[in-house]
C-alpha positions as CSV (number, residue, x, y, z in Angstrom):
1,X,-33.3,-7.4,-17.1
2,X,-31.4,-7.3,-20.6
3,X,-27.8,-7.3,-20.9
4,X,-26.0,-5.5,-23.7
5,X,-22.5,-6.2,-24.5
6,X,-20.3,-3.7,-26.2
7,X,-17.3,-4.3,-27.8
8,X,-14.4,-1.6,-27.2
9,X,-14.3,0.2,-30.8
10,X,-18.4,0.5,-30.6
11,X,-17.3,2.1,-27.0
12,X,-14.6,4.2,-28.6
13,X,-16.5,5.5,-31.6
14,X,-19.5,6.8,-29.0
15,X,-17.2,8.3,-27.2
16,X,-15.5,9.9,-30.3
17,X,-18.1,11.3,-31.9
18,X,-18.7,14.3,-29.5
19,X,-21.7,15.6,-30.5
20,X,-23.4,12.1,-29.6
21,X,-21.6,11.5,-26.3
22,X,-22.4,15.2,-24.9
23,X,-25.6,14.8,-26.0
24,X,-26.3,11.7,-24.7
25,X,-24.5,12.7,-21.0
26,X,-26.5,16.2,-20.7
27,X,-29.6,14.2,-22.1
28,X,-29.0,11.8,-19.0
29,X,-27.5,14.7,-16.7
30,X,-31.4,16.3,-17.0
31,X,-33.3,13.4,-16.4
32,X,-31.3,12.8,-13.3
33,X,-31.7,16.5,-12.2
34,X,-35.1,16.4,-10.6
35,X,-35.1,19.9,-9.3
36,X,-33.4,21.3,-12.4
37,X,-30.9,23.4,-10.2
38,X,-28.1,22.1,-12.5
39,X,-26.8,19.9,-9.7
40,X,-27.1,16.0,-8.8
41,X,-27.4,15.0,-5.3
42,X,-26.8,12.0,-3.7
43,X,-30.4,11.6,-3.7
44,X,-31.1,12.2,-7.2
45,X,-28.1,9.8,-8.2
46,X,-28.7,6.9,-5.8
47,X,-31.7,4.8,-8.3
48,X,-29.4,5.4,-11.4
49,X,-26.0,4.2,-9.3
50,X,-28.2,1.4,-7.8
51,X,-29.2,0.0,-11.1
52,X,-26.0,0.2,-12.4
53,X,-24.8,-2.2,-9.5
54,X,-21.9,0.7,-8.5
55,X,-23.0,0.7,-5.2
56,X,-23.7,-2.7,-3.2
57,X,-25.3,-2.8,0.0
58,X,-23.4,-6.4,0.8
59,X,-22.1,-9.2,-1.7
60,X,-24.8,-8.6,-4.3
61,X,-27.6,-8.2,-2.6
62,X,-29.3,-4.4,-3.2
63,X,-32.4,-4.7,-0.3
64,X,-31.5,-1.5,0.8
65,X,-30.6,1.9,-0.2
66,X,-27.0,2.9,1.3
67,X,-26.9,6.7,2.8
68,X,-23.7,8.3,2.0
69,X,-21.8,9.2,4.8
70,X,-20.1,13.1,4.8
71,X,-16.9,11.4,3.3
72,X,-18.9,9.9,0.5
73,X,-21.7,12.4,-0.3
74,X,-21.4,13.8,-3.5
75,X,-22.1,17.1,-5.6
76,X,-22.3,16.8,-9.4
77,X,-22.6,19.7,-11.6
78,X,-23.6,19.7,-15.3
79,X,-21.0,20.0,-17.8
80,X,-22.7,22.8,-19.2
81,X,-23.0,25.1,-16.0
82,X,-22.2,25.7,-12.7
83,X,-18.5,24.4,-10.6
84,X,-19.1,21.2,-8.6
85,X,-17.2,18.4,-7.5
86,X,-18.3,15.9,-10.0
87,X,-15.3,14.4,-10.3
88,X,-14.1,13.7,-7.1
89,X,-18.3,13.0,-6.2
90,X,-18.2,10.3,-9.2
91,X,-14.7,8.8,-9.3
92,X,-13.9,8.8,-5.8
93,X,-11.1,10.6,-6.6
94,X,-10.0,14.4,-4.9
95,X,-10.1,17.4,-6.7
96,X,-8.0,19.0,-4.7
97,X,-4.0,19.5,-6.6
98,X,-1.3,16.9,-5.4
């Protein structure tokens, strides 16, 4: 495993420079969207959030995949197409107005 530290203006500029940082998120977005229907599934995301150690499975230790349960699954949609909940599907946070 490598580890790669950023420092917060290398982090800013990325995201800055637009044409890099859409680039680089649709560029991702595909390769996560196995059946190209312009939508990530809990399925589809579950390697990618694994690796990234978002989700846990208990104190570390990843022997298992965790199933979403219906208050957790998740819809993403590109940022290019269709209307999805990829922001309360990724943050955890409602889209519904407070």
């Amino acid at each position: 495993m490598s580890v790669e530290i950023l420092d917060g203006s290398t982090v800013r500029s990325f995201v800055e420079d637009e044409g890099a940082f859409n680039s680089s998120v649709d560029s991702r977005f595909a390769a996560l969207d196995a059946d190209h229907d312009g939508l990530l599934t809990y399925a589809e995301m579950a390697g990618e959030l694994m690796s990234l150690r978002v989700l846990e499975k208990h104190f570390g230790v990843d022997d298992a995949v965790v199933a979403p349960t219906s208050s957790q699954g998740c819809t993403a949609a590109s940022s290019r197409g269709s209307t999805g909940t990829a922001a309360a599907g990724l943050t955890g946070r409602s889209s519904a107005p407070r």
